[in-house]
DRENZALO-956914 format. One record per atom (N, C-alpha, C): residue in one letter; atom name; x, y, z. Coordinates in steps of 0.2 Angstrom, whole numbers, plus 5000, padded with zeros to 4 digits. Atoms other than C-alpha are relative to their C-alpha. Example, Ala and Ser with C-alpha at 12.3 -4.5 7.8 and 13.67 -1.06 7.14 Angstrom:
residues 2
  residu  atome     X     Y     Z
       A      N  5004  4994  5000
       A     CA  5062  4978  5039
       A      C  5004  5006  5000
       S      N  4996  4994  4999
       S     CA  5068  4995  5036
       S      C  4996  5005  5003
END
This chain:
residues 73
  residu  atome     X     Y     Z
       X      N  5004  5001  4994
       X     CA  5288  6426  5758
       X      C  5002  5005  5005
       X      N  5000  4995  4997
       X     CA  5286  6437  5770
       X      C  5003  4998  5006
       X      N  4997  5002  4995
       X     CA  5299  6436  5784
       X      C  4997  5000  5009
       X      N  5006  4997  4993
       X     CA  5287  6445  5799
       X      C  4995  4993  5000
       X      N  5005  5005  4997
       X     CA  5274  6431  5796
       X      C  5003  4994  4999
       X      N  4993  5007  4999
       X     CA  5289  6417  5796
       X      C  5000  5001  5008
       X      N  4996  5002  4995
       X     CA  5296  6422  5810
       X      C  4996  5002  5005
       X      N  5004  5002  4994
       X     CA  5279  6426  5821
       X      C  4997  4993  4999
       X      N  5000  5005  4997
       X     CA  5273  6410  5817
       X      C  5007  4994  5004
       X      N  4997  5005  4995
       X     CA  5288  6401  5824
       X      C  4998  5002  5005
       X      N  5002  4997  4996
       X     CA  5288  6411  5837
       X      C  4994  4998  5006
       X      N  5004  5003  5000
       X     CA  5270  6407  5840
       X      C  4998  4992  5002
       X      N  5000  5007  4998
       X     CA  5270  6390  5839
       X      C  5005  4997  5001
       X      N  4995  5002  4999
       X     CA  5288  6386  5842
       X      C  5002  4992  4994
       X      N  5002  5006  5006
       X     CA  5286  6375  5825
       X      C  5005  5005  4994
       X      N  4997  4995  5005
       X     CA  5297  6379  5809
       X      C  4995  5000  4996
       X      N  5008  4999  5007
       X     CA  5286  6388  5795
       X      C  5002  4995  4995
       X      N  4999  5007  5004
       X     CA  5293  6372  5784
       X      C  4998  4996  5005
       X      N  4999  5009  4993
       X     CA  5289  6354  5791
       X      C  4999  4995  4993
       X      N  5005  5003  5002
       X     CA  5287  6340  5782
       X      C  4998  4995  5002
       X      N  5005  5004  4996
       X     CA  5276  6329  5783
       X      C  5000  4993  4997
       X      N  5001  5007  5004
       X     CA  5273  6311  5781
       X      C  4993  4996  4997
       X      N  5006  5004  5004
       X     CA  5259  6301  5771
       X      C  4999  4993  5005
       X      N  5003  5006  4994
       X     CA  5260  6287  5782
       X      C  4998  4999  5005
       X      N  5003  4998  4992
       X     CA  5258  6295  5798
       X      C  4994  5003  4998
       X      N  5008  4997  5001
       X     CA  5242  6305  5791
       X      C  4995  4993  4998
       X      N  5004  5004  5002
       X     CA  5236  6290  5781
       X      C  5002  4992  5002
       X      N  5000  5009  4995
       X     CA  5241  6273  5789
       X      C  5006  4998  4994
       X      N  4992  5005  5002
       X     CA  5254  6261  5781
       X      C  4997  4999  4992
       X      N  5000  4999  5007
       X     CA  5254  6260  5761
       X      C  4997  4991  4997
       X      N  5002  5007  5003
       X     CA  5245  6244  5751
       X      C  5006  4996  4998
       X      N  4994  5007  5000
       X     CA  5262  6237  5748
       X      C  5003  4998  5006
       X      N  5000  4999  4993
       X     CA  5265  6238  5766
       X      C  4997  4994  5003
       X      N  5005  5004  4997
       X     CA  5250  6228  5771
       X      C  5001  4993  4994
       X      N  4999  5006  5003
       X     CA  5253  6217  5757
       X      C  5004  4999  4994
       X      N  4994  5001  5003
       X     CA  5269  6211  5754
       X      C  4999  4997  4991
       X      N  4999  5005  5006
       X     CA  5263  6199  5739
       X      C  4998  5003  4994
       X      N  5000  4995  5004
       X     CA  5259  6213  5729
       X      C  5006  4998  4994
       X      N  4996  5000  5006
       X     CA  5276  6211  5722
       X      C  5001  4997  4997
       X      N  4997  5005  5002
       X     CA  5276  6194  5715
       X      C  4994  5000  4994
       X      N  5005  4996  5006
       X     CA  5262  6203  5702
       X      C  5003  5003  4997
       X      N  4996  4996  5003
       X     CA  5268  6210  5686
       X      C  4994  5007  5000
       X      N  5003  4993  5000
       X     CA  5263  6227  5682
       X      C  4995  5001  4995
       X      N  5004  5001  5003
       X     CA  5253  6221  5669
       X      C  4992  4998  5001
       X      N  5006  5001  4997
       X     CA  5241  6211  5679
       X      C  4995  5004  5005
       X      N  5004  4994  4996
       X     CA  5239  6224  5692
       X      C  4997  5005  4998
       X      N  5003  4994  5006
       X     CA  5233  6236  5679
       X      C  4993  4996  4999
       X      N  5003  5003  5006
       X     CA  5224  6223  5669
       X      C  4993  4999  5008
       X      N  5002  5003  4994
       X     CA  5215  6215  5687
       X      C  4996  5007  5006
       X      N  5002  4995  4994
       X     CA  5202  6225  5700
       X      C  5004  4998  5005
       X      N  4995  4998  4993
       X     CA  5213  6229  5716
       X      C  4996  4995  5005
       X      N  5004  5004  4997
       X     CA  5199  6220  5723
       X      C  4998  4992  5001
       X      N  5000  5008  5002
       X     CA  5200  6204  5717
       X      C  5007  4996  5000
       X      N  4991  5002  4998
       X     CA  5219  6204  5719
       X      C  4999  5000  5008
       X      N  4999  4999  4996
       X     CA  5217  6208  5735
       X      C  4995  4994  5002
       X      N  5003  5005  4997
       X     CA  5203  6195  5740
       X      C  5004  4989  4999
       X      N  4995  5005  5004
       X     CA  5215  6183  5730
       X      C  5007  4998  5006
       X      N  4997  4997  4996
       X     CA  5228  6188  5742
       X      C  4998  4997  5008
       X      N  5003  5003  4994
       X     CA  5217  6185  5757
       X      C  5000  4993  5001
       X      N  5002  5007  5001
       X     CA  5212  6167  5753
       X      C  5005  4995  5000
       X      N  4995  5003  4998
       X     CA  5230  6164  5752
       X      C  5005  4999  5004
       X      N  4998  4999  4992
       X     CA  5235  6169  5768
       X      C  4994  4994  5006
       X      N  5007  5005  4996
       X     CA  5217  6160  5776
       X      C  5004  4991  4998
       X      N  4997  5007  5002
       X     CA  5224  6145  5767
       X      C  5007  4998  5003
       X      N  4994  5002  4998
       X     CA  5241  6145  5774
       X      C  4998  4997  5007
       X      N  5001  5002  4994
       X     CA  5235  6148  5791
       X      C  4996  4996  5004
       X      N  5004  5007  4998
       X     CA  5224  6133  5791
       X      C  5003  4996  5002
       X      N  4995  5005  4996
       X     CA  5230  6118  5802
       X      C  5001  4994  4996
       X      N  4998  5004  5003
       X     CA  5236  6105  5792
       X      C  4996  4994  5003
       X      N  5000  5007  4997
       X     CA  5228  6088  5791
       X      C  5002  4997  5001
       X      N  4994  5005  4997
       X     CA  5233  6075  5803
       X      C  4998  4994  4995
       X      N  5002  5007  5002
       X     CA  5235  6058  5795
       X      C  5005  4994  5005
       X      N  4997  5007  4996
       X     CA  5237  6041  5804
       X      C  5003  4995  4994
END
């Protein structure tokens, strides 16, 4: 690498000519992130299953938790 275009970009931008970078700051938080219950699927079915229907699976069972429980007298 060329030392001269190193050390005018710092220079320049007061940035190191290395950086690195994260994937979750560029692209938001990871599908295992947003959905813990991922893990409690083996690696079989998440293959075998659209992502999509896992995931709608997923939602249904969160709407269901969050529903208020019937009163009984």
């Amino acid at each position: 690498m060329n030392q001269l275009i190193v050390r005018a970009y710092e220079r320049l931008t007061g940035t190191p000519w290395t950086t690195t970078r994260s994937a979750v700051a560029e692209f938001g938080p990871t599908i295992a992130t947003r959905y813990p219950e991922l893990a409690g699927y083996s690696d079989a079915e998440l293959y075998a299953r659209p992502t999509a229907e896992i995931l709608a699976e997923i939602r249904a069972q969160r709407a269901a938790a969050n529903r208020p429980k019937e009163l009984t007298r």
